[in-house]
BAZABA-95456 format. One record per residue (C-alpha): residue in one letter; z, y, x. Coordinates in steps of 0.02 Angstrom, whole numbers, plus 32768, in hexadecimal, padded with zeros to 4 digits. Each point is the difference from the previous one (the first is absolute). Example, Ala and Ser with C-alpha at 12.3 -4.5 7.8 and 13.67 -1.06 7.14 Angstrom:
BEGIN
A81867F1F8267/S7FDF80AC8045/
This chain:
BEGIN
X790FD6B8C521/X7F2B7FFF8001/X7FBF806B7F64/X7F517FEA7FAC/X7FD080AB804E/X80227FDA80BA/X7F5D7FAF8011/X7FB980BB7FCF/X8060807A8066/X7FA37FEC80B1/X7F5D802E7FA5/X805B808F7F7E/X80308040809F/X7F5B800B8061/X7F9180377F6F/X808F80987FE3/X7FF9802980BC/X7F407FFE8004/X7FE1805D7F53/X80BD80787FE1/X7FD87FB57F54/X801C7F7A7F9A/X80277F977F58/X80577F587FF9/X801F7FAB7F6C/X80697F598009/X805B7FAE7F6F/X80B280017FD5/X80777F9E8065/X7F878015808C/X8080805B8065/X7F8D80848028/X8088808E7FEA/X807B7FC98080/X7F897FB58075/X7F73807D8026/X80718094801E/X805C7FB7809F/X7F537FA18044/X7F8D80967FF6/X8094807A8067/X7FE57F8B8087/X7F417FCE7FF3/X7FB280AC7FA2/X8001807A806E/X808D80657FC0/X803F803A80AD/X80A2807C7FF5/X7FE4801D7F42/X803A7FA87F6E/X7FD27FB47F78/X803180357F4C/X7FFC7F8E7F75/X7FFE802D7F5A/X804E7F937F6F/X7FDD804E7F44/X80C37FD57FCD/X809580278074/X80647F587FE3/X7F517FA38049/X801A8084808B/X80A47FC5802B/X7FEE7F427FE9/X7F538005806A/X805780708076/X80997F89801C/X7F9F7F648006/X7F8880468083/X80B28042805D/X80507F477FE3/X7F637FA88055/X8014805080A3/X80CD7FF78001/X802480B77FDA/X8048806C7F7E/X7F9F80787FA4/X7FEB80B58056/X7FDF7FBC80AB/X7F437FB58012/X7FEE80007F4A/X802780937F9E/X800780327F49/X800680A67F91/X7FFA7FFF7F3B/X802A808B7FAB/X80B580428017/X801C7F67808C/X7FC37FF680BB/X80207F8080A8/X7FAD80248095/X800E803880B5/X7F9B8036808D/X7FDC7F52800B/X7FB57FE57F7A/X7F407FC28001/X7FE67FC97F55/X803E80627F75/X7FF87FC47F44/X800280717F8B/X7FE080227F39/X7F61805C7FE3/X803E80A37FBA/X8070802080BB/X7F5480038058/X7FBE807A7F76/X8077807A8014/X7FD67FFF80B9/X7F6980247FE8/X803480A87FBE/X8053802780A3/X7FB07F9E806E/X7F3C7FF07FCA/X7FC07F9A809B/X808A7F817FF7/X8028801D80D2/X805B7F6E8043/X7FA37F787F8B/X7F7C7F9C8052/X7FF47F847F6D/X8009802E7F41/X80067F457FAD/X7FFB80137F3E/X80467F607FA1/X7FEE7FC27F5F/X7F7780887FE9/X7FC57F9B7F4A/X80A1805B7FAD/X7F9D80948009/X80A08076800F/X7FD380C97FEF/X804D7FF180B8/X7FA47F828058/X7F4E804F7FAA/X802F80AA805D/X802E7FAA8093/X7F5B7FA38007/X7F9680A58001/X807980648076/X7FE87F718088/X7F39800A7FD4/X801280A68043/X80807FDA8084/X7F7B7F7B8052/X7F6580908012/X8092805B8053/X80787F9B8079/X7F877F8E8077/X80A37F9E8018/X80357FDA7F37/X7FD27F637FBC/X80187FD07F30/X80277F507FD8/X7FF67FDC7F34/X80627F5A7FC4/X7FFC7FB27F5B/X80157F607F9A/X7F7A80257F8F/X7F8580878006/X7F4F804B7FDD/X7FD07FF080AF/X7F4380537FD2/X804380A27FBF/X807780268098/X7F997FB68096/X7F84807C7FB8/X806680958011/X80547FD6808E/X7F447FCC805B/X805D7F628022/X7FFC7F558021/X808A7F8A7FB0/X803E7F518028/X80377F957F89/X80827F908027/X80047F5B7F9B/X806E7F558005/X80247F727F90/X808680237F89/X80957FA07FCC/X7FCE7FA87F51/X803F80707F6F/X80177FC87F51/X7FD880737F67/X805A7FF37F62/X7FCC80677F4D/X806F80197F77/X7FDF80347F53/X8083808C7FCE/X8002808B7F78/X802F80B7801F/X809F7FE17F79/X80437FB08090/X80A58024804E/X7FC87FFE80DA/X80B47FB7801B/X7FE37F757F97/X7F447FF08049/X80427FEC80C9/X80A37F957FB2/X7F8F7F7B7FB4/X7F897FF2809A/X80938003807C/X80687F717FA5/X7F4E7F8C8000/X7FF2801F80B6/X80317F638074/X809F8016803E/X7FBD7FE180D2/X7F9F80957FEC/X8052807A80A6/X7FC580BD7FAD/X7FCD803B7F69/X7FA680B17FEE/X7FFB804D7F6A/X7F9980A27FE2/X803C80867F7B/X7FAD808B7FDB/X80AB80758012/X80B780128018/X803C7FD67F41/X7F9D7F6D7FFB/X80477FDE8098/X80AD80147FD1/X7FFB7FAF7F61/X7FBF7F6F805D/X806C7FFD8089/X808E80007F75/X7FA97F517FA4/X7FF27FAD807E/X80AB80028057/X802C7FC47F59/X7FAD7F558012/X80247F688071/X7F89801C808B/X7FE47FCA80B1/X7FD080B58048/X8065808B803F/X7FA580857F85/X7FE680A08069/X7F9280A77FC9/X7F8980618078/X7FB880B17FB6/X7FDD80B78066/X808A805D7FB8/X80817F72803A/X8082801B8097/X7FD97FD680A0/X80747F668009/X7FD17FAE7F7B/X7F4D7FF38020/X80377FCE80A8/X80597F717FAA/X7F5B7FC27F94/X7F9680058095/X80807FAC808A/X7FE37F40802D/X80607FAC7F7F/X80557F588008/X80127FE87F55/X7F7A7FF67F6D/X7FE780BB7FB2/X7F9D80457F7B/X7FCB80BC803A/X7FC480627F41/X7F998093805E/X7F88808E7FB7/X7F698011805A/X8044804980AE/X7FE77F36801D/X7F457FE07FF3/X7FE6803180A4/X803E801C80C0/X80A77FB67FC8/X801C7F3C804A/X80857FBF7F91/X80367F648065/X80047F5A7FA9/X7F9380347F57/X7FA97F727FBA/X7FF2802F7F4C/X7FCB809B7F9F/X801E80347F4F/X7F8B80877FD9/X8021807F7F5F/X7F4B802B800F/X804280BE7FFB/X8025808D8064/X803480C77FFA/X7F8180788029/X800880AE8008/X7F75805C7FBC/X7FEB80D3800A/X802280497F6B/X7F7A80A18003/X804480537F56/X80BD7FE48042/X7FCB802880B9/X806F7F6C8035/X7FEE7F378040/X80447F7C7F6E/X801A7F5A8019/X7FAF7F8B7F7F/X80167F477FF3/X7F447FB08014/X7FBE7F4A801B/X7FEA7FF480AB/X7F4B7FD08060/X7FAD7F66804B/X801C80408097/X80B580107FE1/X80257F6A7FA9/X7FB17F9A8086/X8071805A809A/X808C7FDD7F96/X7FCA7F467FF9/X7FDA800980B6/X80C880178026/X802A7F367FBF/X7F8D7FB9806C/X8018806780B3/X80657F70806B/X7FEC7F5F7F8B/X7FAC7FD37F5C/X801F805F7F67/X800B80157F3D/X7FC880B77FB3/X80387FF47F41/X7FB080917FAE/X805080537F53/X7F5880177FB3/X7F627F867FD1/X7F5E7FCD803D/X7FA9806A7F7F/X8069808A8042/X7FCD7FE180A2/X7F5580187FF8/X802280B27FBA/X804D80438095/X7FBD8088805A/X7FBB7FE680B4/X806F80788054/X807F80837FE2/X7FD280BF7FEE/X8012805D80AE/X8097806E7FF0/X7F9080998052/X7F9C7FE27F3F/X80A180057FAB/X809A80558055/X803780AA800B/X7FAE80578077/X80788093802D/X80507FB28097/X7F647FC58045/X7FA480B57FE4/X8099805D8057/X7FF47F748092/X7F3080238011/X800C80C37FF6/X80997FEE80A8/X7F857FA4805D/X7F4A80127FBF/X800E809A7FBE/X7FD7804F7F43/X7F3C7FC78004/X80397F397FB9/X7F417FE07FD2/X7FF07FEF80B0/X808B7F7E8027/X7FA97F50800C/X804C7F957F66/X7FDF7F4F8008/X7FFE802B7F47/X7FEC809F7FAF/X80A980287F86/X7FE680447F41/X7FDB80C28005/X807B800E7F84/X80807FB0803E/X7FE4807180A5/X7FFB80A07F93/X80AB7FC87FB6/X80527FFA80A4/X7FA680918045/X8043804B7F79/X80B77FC18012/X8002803D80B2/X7FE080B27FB8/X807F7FFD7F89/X80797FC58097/X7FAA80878076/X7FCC7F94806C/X7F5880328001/X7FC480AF8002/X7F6880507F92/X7F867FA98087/X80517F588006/X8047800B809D/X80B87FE58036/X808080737FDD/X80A680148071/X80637F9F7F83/X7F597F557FEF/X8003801080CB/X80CC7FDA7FDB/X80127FA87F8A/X7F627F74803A/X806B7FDD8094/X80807FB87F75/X80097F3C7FDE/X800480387F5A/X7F8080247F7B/X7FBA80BC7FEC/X806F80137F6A/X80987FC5805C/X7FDF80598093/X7FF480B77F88/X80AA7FDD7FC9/X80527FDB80A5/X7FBA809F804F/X802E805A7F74/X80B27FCA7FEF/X8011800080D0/X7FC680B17FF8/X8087801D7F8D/X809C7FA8805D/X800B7F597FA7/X7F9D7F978060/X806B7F727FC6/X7FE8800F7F57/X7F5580118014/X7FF37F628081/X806E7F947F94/X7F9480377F61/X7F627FBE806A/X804C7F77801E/X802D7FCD7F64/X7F6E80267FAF/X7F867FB5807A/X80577F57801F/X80417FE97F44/X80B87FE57FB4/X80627FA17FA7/X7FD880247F3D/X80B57FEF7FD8/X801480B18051/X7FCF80A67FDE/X7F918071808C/X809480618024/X80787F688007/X7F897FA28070/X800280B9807B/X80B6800A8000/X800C7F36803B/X7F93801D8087/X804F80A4803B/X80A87FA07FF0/X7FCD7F668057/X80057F8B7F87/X7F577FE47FDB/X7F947F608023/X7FCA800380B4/X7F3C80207FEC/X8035809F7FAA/X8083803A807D/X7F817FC78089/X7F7880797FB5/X805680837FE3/X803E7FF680A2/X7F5A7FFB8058/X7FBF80967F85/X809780768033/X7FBA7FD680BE/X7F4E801A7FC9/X802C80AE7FBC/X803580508078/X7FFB80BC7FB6/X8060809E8020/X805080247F7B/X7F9580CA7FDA/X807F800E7F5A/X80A97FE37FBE/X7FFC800E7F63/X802A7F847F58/X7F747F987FCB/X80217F837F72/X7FB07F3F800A/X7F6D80487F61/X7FD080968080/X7FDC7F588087/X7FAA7F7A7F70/X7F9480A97FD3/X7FB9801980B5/X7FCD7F457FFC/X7FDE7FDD7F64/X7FB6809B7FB0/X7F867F9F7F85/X80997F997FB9/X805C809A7FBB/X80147FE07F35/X8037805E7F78/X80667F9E7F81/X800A80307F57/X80447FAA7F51/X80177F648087/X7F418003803E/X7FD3803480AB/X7F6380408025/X7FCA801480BC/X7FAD8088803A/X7F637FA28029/X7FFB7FE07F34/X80337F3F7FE2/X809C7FD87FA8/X809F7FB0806F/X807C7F9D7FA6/X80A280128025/X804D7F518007/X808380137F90/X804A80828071/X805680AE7FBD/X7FB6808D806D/X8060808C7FDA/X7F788081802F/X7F6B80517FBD/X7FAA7FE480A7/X80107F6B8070/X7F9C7F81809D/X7FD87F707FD9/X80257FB580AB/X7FF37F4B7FE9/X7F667FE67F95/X7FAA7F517FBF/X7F817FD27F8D/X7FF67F6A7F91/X7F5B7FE17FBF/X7FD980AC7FC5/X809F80577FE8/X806D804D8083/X80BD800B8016/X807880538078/X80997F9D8045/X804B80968044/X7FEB80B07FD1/X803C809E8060/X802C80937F9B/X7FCD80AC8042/X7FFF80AF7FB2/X7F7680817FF4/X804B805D807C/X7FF77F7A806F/X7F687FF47FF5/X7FD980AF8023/X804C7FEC80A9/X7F957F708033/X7F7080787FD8/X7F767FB27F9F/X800D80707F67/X7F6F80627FB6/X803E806F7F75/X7F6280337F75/X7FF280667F85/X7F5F7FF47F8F/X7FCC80067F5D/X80277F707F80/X7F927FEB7F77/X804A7F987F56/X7F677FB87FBF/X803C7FDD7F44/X802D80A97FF2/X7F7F8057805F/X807C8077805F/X800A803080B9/X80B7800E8045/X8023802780BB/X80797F748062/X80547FED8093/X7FF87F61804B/X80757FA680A8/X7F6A7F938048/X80297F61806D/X7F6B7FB3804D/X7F92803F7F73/X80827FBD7F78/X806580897F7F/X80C37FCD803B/X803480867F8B/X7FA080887F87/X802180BA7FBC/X7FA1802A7F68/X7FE580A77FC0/X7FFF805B8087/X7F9480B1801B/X7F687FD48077/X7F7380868016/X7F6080117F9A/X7F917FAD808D/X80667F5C7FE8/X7FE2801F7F48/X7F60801E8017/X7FDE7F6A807D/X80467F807F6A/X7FB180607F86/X7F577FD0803D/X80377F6C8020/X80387FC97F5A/X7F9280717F98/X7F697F948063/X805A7F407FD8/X8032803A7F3F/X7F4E80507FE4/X7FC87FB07F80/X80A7802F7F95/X7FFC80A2803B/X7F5880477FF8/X7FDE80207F52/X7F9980B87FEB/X7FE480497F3D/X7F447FF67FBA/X7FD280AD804C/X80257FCB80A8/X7F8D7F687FFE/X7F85805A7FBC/X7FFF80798096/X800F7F678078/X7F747FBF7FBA/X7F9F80A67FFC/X8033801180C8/X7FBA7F508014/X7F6780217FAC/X7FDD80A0806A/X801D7FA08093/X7F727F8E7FE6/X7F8380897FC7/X803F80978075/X803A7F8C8091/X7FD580BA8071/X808080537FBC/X80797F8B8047/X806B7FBE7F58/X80A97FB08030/X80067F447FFA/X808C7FE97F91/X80227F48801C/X80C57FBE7FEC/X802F804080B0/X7FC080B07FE3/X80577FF87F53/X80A87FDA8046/X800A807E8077/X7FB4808B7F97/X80A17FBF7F8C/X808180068089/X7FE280988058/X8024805E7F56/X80AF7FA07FD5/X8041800980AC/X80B07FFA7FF0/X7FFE7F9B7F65/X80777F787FEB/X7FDC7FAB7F46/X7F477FB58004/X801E7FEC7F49/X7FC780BC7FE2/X7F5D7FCF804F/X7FC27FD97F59/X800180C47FB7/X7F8E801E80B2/X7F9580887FDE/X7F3A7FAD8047/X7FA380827FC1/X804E80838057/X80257FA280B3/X7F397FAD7FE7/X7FC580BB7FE3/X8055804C809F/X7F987F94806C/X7F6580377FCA/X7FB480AD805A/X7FAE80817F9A/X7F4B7FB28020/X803A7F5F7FB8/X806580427F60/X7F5680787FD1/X7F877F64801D/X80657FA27FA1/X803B807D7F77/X7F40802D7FE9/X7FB97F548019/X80727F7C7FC2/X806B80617F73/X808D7FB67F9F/X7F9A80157F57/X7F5A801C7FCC/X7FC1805F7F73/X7F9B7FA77F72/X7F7C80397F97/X809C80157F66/X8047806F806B/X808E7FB88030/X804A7FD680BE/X80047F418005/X80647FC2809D/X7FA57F858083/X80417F668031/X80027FFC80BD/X80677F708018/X7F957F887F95/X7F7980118088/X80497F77805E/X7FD67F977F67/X7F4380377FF5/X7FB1800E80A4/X804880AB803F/X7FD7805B7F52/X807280577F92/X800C7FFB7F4E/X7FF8807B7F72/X802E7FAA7F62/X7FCE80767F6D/X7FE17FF87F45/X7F647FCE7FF3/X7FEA809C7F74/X803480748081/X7F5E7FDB8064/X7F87802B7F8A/X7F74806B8030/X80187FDD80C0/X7F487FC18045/X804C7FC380B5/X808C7FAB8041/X808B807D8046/X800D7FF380CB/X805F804F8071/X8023800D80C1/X7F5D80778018/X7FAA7FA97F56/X800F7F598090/X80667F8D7F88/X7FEB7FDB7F4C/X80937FD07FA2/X80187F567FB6/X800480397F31/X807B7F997FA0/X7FC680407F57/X809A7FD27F88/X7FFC7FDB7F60/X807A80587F70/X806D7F7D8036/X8003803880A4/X7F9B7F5D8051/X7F8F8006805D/X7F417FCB7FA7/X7F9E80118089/X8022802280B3/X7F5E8045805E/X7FDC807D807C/X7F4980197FAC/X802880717F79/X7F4880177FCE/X7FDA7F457FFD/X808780017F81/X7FD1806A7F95/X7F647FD47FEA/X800A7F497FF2/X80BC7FBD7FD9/X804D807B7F9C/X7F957FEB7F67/X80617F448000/X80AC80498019/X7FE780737F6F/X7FAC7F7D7F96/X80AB7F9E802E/X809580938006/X7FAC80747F6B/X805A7F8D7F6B/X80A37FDA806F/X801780B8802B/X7F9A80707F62/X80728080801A/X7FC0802C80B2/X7F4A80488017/X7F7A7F81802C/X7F5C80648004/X7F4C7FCD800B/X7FC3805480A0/X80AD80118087/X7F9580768069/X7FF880827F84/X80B57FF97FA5/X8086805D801E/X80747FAA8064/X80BE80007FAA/X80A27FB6802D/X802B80137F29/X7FCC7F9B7F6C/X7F8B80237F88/X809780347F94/X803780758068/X7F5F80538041/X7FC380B27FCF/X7F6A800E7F9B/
């Protein structure tokens, strides 16, 4: 049977011989992945090596593998081989071998120059898988270093710019006309039951039409489908195609058929997969993506519209061998809103596998590795940081004995801690069937440890027995213990970021966000939270795994702290004892004795965030700060402490060391602590030059008011009865006779009447008004003619002497 690429190969295979390099983009239904393989191992130069073909999904490896094997009269294993994870047919015969992505990534760690392949052909490259992306750069590398290696890059629909560019490239692009295709909107609301969506559009469909595809964006909607429609009175054989399905049946909904079906698929059907005898699609216009989860440090699916791109592949499948009708579950406006193409999942994956993968084969430096596009830096510190916590990686980010083990595993990092660990121990089965129940999903109707016990007894479904068969192989440890370890002490090794603490019903993981529980009793303070999903922006646990403190212990990621704990209401310091996992409290100890440097560490600590409540000195000691400020500016050489906040709270806790209740803080004693850190040069200067009190013409000490400087341009204040002054001719100074005090002259009332720091100039020109104004309101105080010459008095004129 002649295919729209034949035309193409002769000259795919001479430009690939003459430049080791190329991209081909042709579009779907072009046959390009079964035919291309077989022509260019005859025409391209391959000699005795073989070509490896990478598929991003492993039922599109098998189907492409067994139509390839079918089209030159052989069974797959001979000619035409095929690997996917847990699953491989080949010989020594075997030229071409098709294989999912993630096989040929975990060769690399083993096997970094790829000996034996001539030929790395990547298809469907546009899905962007986190595989294919790290594939793309380790054959850029492979091409500057094996004369003989050649890259060939297939796709339906791609950005050919962007990768001829970083490949140095040229590409061919392979074109033909297409079968005529139809394309249907419909108007539908999001109240709307999918069921009844697909029922309504399959019972208008004309009853000739062969095959019906319907995509779903998951297995519910899938089942609840599949369970409408084989309710109704329809032509078609209803069939369901999705990854997690057994072999058989996928088998069935891809075979030949002789009788109308109706296949309701995710979208493992967009691409590589020929589904014979399709001449309609019924799209949902939604799919399940899995997004990276930074603050969780895990992959969750969410259900998103899908993109152009995506909506037209899916199109693309009703119109591959005849005309065909695309009815799309969405509107015209819609349409026009969809984004171009899907994010790449390098941009939106967790990274862990891939980082353990690179560091095998490339080594710890990954800013060197070529990316065809550069991952988040976050999203590589998360699984950097992972792959610590599973010491994988050592303090320089290189492998450690147990990442060189466990990135041989088909498994991912966290699944290939907890196998080691539990083979190690002697119960490599439990461990295996734990892996493989965990990685290739259960039935919900089960609990984890009912769903391990049908796989260790056999009577599990045959994808599970399969891969825990192949992971017992995979193992392969000597057992270096024999002792007891319970299924927590395995979750814990894999899943140390999912341990929770569950109290009053909540549980509250140790990387802070809350886990509902489902429903479920867990009777235990402590428990994993193995099977974990988020729905919008909550998370729940399916299954949980209790495990004890001890437990934990043994596992070894415990840090046990004891600090000081400061109650901020009350102001007190308490010492507490704290069981750390991963930087989160699992349990506390209050009250316990700690010594007086972990006092004194939260003492400082606390005394400088509650300063303001704290800090409170008496009137004498701001007068001496202020006097120690004011020396500083007029004496700066003889070096005056700078007693800013800082210097303040460590004068303050180096004299309560040991102290416990910052509520006593309030009775500290300034004045004495301010006065100790002042030599004997500074307390003479400023004992001699800037004194507490002054002595006024009346006789009488009047205090200065250092701290009202701030208010008046660096100069204090001596507020005195203006009676008091009489007889003085100048205005009293101090600091050498350098600074004249600012005079509030008070009244009987004790205001102030006139505030001046020209004494003279006051009496000689305003105090003949203040008289004229105070002599009737005060008569019994004296209000003489001439202030120069009077007596100064702090009495009335009543109580005077003669």
């Amino acid at each position: 049977m002649k295919m729209p690429i034949d035309p193409w190969l002769a000259e795919i295979a001479q430009r690939l011989m003459q430049d080791r390099v190329l991209v081909v983009t042709a579009p779907p239904g072009s046959g390009k992945t079964t035919r291309i393989p077989p022509y260019l191992l005859q025409h391209a130069g391959v000699g005795d090596g073989a070509i490896a073909m990478l598929q991003p999904r492993r039922i599109a490896a098998r189907a492409t593998a067994q139509f390839m094997a079918q089209q030159l009269g052989e069974t797959v294993g001979k000619t035409i081989g095929m690997q996917v994870r847990f699953e491989r047919k080949s010989s020594t015969a075997t030229r071409i071998m098709v294989m999912t992505e993630g096989i040929l990534i975990r060769r690399l760690a083993h096997d970094p120059f790829l000996e034996g392949i001539d030929l790395l052909m990547l298809d469907e490259f546009h899905e962007r898988s986190l595989d294919s992306d790290i594939a793309l750069a380790a054959a850029k590398e492979l091409l500057n270093m094996r004369p003989e290696f050649k890259l060939l890059v297939m796709s339906a629909t791609l950005d050919q710019q962007s990768l001829t560019s970083f490949l140095g490239c040229s590409a061919i692009q392979c074109t033909h006309a297409p079968y005529p295709l139809a394309i249907e909107y419909r108007s539908t609301h999001a109240r709307d039951a999918i069921e009844d969506l697909v029922a309504r559009e399959v019972l208008q469909l004309p009853r000739d039409r062969r095959g019906v595809l319907v995509f779903l964006s998951g297995i519910s909607e899938i089942r609840r489908c599949a369970q409408k429609l084989r309710t109704l009175d329809i032509p078609w054989e209803v069939h369901t195609l999705y990854g997690a399905q057994a072999n058989r049946e996928q088998d069935r909904a891809l075979a030949p058929a002789t009788t109308p079906r109706l296949v309701l698929a995710t979208n493992i059907a967009e691409t590589s997969l020929t589904i014979p005898g399709i001449d309609t699609v019924i799209d949902c216009g939604f799919a399940k993506i899995a997004f990276f989860d930074q603050t969780r440090g895990h992959d969750a699916l969410k259900r998103q519209r899908i993109s152009l791109a995506s909506a037209d592949q899916r199109a693309g499948r009703a119109a591959r061998t005849k005309p065909g009708l695309a009815i799309r579950l969405w509107s015209e406006n819609r349409q026009a809103t969809l984004k171009p193409h899907d994010l790449p999942e390098i941009k939106r994956l967790d990274l862990t596998p891939m980082i353990l993968t690179l560091v095998s084969f490339h080594g710890s430096d990954l800013a060197s590795f070529p990316f065809f596009e550069r991952p988040d830096p976050r999203h590589l510190d998360a699984g950097i940081k992972l792959l610590h916590a599973l010491d994988a990686l050592d303090d320089s980010g290189r492998l450690t004995p147990l990442g060189r083990k466990i990135a041989s595993f088909p498994l991912h990092p966290r699944l290939g801690a907890m196998t080691h660990a539990g083979a190690s121990a002697g119960h490599a089965e439990l461990a295996a069937a734990c892996a493989a129940i965990i990685s290739e999903s259960y039935d919900q109707q089960f609990t984890l440890r009912e769903a391990i016990d049908r796989i260790l007894n056999g009577t599990a479904p045959s994808n599970q027995v399969r891969a825990f068969q192949q992971i017992r192989k995979a193992i392969n440890i000597e057992k270096t213990q024999n002792e007891n370890i319970s299924l927590g002490e395995l979750l814990l090794t894999a899943f140390p970021d999912r341990l929770c603490r569950i109290q009053n019903h909540i549980a509250t993981c140790v990387l802070g966000y809350q886990v509902e529980t489902s429903g479920q009793t867990v009777d235990s303070e402590y428990a994993i939270a193995v099977d974990l999903k988020q729905h919008q922006k909550r998370y729940s646990a399916r299954a949980w795994e209790p495990v004890t403190l001890e437990e934990c212990q043994r596992v070894g990621a415990f840090t046990r702290r004891e600090s000081a704990a400061f109650d901020a209401q009350n102001l007190r310091i308490s010492g507490v004892r704290e069981l750390l996992w991963m930087g989160y409290c699992l349990k506390r100890v209050d009250g316990i004795e700690i010594d007086n440097a972990t006092i004194d560490a939260c003492l400082h600590e606390q005394i400088s965030a509650h300063w303001e409540r704290i800090f409170d000195p008496n009137e004498h000691a701001r007068q001496l700060m202020a006097r120690i400020d004011l020396a500083g500016n007029l004496r700066p050489d003889l070096n005056w402490p700078n007693l800013n906040s800082r210097l303040l709270q460590t004068i303050m806790v180096n004299r309560v060391s040991g102290i416990r209740d910052l509520g006593t803080l309030n009775s500290f004693d300034w004045s004495e602590a301010l006065g100790a850190q002042l030599d004997w040069a500074q307390r003479d200067w400023l004992n001699q030059q800037l004194p507490q009190a002054i002595v006024v013409p009346s006789g009488h000490a009047i205090p200065i008011d250092y701290a009202a400087s701030a208010e008046n341009h660096g100069t204090p204040v001596l507020a005195v009865k203006l009676q008091e002054m009489f007889g003085c001719q100048s205005t009293p100074c101090i600091a050498e006779g350098r600074l004249p005090l600012l005079l509030h002259l008070l009244a009987p009332n004790g205001r102030p009447v006139q505030v001046t720091s020209d004494l003279v100039s006051f009496w000689n020109h305003t105090y003949f008004e203040v008289r004229k104004e105070l002599k009737q309101r005060y008569p019994k105080h004296p209000w003489p003619e001439n202030p120069l010459t009077a007596v100064p008095t702090r009495k009335t004129n009543r109580r005077r002497p003669n």
